[in-house]
C-alpha positions, 0 to 999 in steps of 0.5 A: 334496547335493554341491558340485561342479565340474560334468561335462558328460555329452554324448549319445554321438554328438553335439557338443553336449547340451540342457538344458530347465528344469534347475531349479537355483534352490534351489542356490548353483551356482558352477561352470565346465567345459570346454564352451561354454555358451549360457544362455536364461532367461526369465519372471523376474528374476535375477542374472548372475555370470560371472566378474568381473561381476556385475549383474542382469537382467530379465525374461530373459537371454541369455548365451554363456559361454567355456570354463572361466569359473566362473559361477553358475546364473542362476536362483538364488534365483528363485521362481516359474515360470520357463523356461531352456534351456541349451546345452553344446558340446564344447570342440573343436566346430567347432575343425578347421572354423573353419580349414577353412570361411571361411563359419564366420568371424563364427562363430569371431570369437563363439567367441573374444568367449565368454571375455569372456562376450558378453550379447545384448539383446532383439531377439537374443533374440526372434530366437534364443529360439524356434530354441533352444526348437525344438532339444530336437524336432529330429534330430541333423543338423537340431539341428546345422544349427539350432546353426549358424544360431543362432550365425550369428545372434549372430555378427552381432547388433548388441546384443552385449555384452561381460562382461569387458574382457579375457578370462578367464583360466581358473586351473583347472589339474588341480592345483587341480580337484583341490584344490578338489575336496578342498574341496568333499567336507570341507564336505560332509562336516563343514558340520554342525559348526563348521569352523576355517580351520586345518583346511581350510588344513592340508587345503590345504597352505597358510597361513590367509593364503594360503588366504583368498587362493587360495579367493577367487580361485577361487571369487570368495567367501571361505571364509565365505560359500561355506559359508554358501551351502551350509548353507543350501542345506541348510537350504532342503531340510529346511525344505521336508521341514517340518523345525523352523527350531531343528532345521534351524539347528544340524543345517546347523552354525550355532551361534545362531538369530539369526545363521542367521536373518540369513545365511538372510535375506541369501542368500534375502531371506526369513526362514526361518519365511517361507519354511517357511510359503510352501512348506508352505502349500496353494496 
């Protein structure tokens, strides 16, 4: 499993790419992209993290997310039966229109809300919940026919809600992609053994202090955590292969079963025997 930025690949041809179910729930996914991302989920409780904010939501969700704004998969951490679809558009989609075709005014005015990230309530997504679920049977042209209509819809939903006061500064140069990019492959490739801030600020070319500074402000996590996140991500995956929790805490780096039990506990809010016997037990 690899911590990455994340790569939209679109279907040649077409403006936009649908994702139905992409089961993520299992993996800590913080994350951003160049493409605009509408996010539908439903049947569960979760949390949503976008950018700066953080709050949970209920039963389901809905969310437009602007270009490059690091977020966290919605369905982290969920158990259960769950359905999700979202919704990626090209950075330039509908672009060189907005100027051409006044008609896609109130259209425009969502996109540029999407870098404040824009939440809708429950009547926009009665509404807008079933043409989504529609898109994954439709041709091109009627997809893109269909898109239009569904941003029409929440370009004038009355139950908008903003994320952010402001928009979202994106700080994801080239530069840093490619740093953190450099990040992420040393955890993956040493998370099974103790890592000092030393080494990955040397690997960073910058001081611990300016480090701590620099990955928090990226990633919203201190160094800590994230690869706390990532182990037991790990640890998840081999306890669900029926791996043994001693075996599967020193293989994921921690160094005492009882601080592995306690960061497993605090990211999923189950121990990892619990867990272990939920997932292997017969149903």
């Amino acid at each position: 499993m690899k911590v990455h930025l994340e790569e939209i690949i679109s279907v040649a041809g077409s403006s936009l790419n649908i994702l139905v179910n992409p089961n993520l729930s299992d993996f800590f996914f913080w994350h951003f992209h160049p493409e605009y991302e509408l996010v539908l989920i439903e049947g569960t409780n979760g949390n949503r993290h976008v950018g700066e904010h953080n709050s949970t939501f209920q039963n389901r969700d809905l969310v437009f997310i602007g270009a490059n704004i690091p977020h966290l998969n919605f369905d982290y951490g969920v158990k259960g039966y769950y359905e999700k679809i979202v919704l990626h558009l090209k950075p330039d989609f509908l672009k060189s229109a907005f100027s051409a075709i006044p008609e896609l005014g109130a259209i425009q005015g969502l996109f540029e809300k999407s870098q404040h990230g824009v939440s809708f309530g429950g009547a926009t997504m009665d509404q807008v919940g079933q043409r989504l679920k529609k898109l994954p049977d439709l041709n091109e042209f009627d997809r893109l026919m269909e898109v239009l209509q569904i941003f029409q819809i929440l370009a004038h939903a009355p139950d908008q809600n903003l994320l952010h006061a402001h928009p979202v500064q994106n700080p994801h140069g080239k530069r840093e992609k490619k740093r953190l990019n450099q990040i992420y492959q040393f955890i993956d490739a040493n998370y099974q053994r103790k890592i000092t801030l030393s080494e990955v600020a040397d690997l960073s070319n910058l001081t611990k202090e300016a480090f701590c500074r620099y990955f928090k402000k990226m990633t919203k996590l201190t160094f800590t955590a994230f690869v706390n996140h990532y182990r037991i991500d790990v640890a998840k995956k081999l306890l669900q292969q029926g791996n043994q929790i001693t075996e599967t805490c020193f293989q994921c780096g921690f160094e005492s079963i009882s601080y592995f039990n306690r960061v497993f506990k605090n990211t999923t809010g189950t121990n990892p025997m619990a867990f272990k016997m939920e997932y292997l037990s017969p149903s």
